[in-house]
C-alpha positions in Angstrom: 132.0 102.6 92.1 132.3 103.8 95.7 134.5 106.8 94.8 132.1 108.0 92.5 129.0 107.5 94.8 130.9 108.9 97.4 131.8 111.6 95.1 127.9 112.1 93.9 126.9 112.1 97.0 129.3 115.1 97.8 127.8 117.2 95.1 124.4 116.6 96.5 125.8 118.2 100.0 125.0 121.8 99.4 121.3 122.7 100.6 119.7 123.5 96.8 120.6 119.9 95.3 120.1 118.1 98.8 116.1 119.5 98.3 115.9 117.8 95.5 117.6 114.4 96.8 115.2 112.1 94.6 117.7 113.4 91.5 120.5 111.6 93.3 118.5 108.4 94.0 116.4 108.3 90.5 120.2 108.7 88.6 123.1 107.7 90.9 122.6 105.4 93.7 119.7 102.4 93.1 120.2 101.9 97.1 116.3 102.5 97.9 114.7 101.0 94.9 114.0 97.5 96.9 111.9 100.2 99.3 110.4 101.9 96.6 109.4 98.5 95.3 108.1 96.8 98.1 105.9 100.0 99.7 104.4 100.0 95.9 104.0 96.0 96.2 102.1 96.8 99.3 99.5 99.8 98.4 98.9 97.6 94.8 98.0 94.3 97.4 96.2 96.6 99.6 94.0 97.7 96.8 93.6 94.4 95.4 92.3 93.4 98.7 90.8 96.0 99.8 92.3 96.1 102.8 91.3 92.3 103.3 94.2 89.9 103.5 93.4 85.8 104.3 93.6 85.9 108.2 93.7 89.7 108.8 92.3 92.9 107.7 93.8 96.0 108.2 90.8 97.9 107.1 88.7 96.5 109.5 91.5 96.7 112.1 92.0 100.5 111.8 88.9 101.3 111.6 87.8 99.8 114.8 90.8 100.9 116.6 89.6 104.7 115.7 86.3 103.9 116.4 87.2 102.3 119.9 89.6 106.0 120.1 86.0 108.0 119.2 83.9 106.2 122.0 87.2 106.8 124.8 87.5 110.7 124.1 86.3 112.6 126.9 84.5 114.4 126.2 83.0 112.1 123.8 81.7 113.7 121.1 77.8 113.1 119.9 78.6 112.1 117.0 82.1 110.8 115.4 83.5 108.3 113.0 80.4 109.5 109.8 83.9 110.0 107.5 84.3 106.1 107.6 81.8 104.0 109.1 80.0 103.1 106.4 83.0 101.9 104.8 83.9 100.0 108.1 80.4 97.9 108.2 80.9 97.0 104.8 84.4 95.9 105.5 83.1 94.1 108.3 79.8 92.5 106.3 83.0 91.4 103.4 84.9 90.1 106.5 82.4 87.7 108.1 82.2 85.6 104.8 86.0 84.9 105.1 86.4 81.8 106.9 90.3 81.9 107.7 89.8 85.6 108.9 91.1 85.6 112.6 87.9 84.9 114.5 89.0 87.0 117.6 89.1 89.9 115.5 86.2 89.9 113.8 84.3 89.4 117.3 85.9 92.9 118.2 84.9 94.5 115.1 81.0 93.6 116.2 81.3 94.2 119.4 82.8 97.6 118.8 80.2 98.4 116.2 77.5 97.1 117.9 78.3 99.2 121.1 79.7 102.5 118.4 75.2 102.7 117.5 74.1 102.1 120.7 76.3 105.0 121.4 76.2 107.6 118.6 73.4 110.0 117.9 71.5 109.7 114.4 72.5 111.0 111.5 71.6 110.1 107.5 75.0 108.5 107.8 75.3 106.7 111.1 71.3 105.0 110.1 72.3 104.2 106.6 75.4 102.7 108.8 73.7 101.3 111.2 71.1 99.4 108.9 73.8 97.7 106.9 75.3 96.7 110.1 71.8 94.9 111.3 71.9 93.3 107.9 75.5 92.0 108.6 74.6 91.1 112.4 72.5 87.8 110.5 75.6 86.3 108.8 77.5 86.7 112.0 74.7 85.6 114.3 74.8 82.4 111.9 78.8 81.9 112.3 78.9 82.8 116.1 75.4 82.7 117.4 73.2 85.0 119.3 74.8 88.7 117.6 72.9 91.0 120.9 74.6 88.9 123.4 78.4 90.1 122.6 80.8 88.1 120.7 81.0 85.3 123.0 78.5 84.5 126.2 81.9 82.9 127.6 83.8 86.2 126.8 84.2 89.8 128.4 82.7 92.2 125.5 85.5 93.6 123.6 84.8 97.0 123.7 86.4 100.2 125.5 87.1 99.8 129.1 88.2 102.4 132.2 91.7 102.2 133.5 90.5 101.1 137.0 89.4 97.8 135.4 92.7 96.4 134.1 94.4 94.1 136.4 97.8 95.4 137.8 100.5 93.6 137.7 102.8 93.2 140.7 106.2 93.9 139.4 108.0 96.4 140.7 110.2 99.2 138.6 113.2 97.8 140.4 112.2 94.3 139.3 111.5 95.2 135.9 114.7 97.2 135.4 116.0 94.0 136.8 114.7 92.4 134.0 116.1 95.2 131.3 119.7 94.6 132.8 119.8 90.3 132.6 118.5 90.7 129.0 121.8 91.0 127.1 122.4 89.9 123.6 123.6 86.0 123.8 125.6 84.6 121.0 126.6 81.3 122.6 123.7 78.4 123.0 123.9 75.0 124.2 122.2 72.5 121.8 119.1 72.3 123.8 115.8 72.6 121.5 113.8 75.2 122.0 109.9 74.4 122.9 107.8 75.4 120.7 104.8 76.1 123.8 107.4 78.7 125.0 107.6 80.5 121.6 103.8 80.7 121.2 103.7 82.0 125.0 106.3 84.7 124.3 104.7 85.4 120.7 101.1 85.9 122.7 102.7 88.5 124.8 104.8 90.4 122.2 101.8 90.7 120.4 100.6 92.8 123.0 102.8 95.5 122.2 101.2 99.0 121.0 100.9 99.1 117.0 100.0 101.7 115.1 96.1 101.9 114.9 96.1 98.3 116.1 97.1 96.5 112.8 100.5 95.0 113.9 101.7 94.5 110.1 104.3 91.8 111.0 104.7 88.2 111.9 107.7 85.8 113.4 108.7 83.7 110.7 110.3 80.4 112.9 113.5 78.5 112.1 112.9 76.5 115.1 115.3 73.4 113.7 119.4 73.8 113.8 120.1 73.2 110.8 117.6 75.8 109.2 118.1 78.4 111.9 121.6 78.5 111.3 120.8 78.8 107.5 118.6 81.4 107.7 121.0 83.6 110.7 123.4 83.2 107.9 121.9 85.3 105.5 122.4 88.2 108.0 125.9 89.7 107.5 126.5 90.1 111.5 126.2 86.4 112.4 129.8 85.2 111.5 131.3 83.0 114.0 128.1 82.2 115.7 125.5 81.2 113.7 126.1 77.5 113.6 125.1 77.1 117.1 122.2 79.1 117.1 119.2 76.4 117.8 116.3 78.8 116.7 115.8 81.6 114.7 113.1 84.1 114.1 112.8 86.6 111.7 110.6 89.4 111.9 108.5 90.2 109.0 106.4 93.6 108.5 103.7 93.2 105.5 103.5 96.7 103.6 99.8 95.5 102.0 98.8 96.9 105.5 98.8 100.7 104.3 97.2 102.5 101.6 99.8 105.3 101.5 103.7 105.4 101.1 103.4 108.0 104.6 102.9 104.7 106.5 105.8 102.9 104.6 108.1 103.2 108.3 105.8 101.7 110.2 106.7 98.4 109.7 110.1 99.0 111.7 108.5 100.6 114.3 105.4 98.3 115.3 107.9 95.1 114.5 110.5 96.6 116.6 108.0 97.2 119.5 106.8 93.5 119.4 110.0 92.4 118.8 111.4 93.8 122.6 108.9 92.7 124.2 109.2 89.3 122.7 113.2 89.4 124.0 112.1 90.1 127.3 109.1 87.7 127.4 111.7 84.5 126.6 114.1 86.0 129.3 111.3 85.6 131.6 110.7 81.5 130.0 114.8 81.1 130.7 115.7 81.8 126.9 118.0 83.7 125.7 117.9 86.3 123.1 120.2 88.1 120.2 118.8 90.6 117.7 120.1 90.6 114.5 120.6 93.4 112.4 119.3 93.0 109.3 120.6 95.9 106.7 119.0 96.4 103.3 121.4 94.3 101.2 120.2 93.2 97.5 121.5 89.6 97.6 120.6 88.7 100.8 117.3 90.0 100.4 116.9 88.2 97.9 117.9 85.2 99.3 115.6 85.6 102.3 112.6 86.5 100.5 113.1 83.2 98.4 113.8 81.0 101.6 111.2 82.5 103.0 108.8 82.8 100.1 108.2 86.3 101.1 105.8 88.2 98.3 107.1 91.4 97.0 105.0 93.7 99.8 107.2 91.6 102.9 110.4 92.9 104.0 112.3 91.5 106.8 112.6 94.0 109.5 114.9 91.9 111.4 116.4 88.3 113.0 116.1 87.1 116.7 118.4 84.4 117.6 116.4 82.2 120.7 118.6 79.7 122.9 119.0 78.7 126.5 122.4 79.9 126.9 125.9 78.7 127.8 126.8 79.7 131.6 130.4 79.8 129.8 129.7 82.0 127.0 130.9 85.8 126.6 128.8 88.3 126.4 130.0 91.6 125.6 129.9 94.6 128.3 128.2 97.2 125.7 128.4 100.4 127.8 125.2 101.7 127.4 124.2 106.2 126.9 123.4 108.1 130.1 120.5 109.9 130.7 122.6 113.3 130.2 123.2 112.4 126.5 120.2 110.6 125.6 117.4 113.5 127.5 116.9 116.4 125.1 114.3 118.9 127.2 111.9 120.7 124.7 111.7 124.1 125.4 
């Protein structure tokens, strides 16, 4: 069977047929049909839910995030956002009746919105907009009190901010390359557990990571016992040898129901990939130790992980991270990694 898909694929080498590479997938080689499944999984729950899923929704999520973009342009323009905001209030007016929605997010929704007409000039759109969104301001008001006040009294407003307000932070570049250069990928663990108040820490600050349009379509799936993280490290092909000391694993998880349209189908790697290197480097910071873990797309494994992890047909595992304080003995290999000369391409 590898000859001849070796031998297909050969066929499909010259530039006419390799246009029309769908031919070869559709008749020869089945290797992307778990994709093709999964991203149509996802825009069939995203419809279903209209972009509303039980503690998230990535309507209302990329919506604000382009409205918070609209109100940061300078210049700002008079009027922006008419294309969707009267599908974002009514997202947001759907949203406040769901009571496991995260709370933190709906609060930046109305504070977003609330300070998007304060801002805007009117237009037929932004008042037909801006009266639903007083009608929606009751329910919230009655779920989170006084809706003019901002989300919270206790809170800074959640709105659009200038650079000079953030609060630097006082590591250095030579600190933080420090940092890059004691990360390196750790196979041996002693048998220590792993807290769980660490993992939530280091989960807080990976979710800080940049995300497409703010909707971070992933979570960490924890195997935070031995005998089910080495279970679940061993469904990844790479772990032989190593995986029955491995205390805790994660699993990173991107959820296709986020997107509407196949064009978005990658960016599940990338906003999961983001999170999950800052995660690494947030546990090397908490004394923790860190191995990624490749996680190719394999039929029978996947299959296997989506039934241990009772993963619906729009989840696909983007990859595992193996967590442990490590062994001062253990080996770590040297992994030479590209110069600057090989991976700097100038654009000219």
């Amino acid at each position: 069977m590898a000859k001849f898909d070796l031998a297909m694929s050969r066929c499909f080498s010259n530039k006419f047929l390799r246009a029309r590479a769908s031919w070869f997938y559709s008749c020869f080689n089945s290797q992307f049909g778990r994709e093709q499944r999964a991203v149509l999984a996802g825009r069939n729950a995203y419809d279903q839910q209209q972009g509303i899923g039980q503690q998230s929704s990535a309507l209302l999520r990329r919506n604000t995030h382009r409205i918070e973009k609209g109100l940061s342009m300078s210049p700002r323009r008079a009027v922006f956002a008419q294309d969707y905001i009267v599908e974002t209030v009514a997202c947001f007016n759907q949203c406040i009746e769901c009571e496991q929605l995260c709370t933190d997010e709906l609060n930046w929704a109305h504070d977003v919105l609330h300070h998007y007409f304060e801002t805007v000039e009117q237009t037929v759109i932004v008042t037909q907009a801006q009266l639903s969104f007083e009608a929606a301001k009751s329910k919230y008001s009655a779920r989170f009190g006084d809706a003019d006040s901002g989300s919270d009294v206790t809170e800074a407003i959640k709105i659009p901010y200038q650079k000079h307000e953030l609060q630097s932070s006082e590591v250095t570049a030579e600190q933080f390359h420090g940092l890059c250069q004691q990360r390196r990928s750790v196979r041996w663990f002693t048998s220590e557990s792993v807290p769980d108040k660490l993992l939530n820490q280091a989960i807080e600050t990976a979710s800080l990571a940049p995300s497409a349009c703010n909707r971070q379509p992933f979570q960490f799936y924890v195997a935070n016992e031995q005998s089910m993280a080495t279970k679940v490290a061993k469904l990844a092909g790479g772990t032989v040898g190593f995986a029955d000391n491995i205390p805790c694993t994660l699993v990173v998880v991107g959820d296709l129901s986020a997107y509407a349209l196949e064009r978005d189908r990658h960016v599940i790697y990338l906003d999961g990939a983001l999170a999950s290197m800052q995660l690494m480097l947030a546990l090397e910071t908490l004394g923790l130790s860190t191995c990624p873990i490749n996680w190719p797309d394999i039929e029978v494994p996947e299959q296997k992980m989506a039934k241990l992890l009772k993963l619906e047909a729009h989840q696909r595992p983007v990859m595992l991270i193996a967590v442990g304080y490590a062994k001062d003995s253990g080996m770590i290999p040297y992994s030479q990694k590209k110069t600057v000369t090989v991976l700097r391409k100038d654009i000219e």
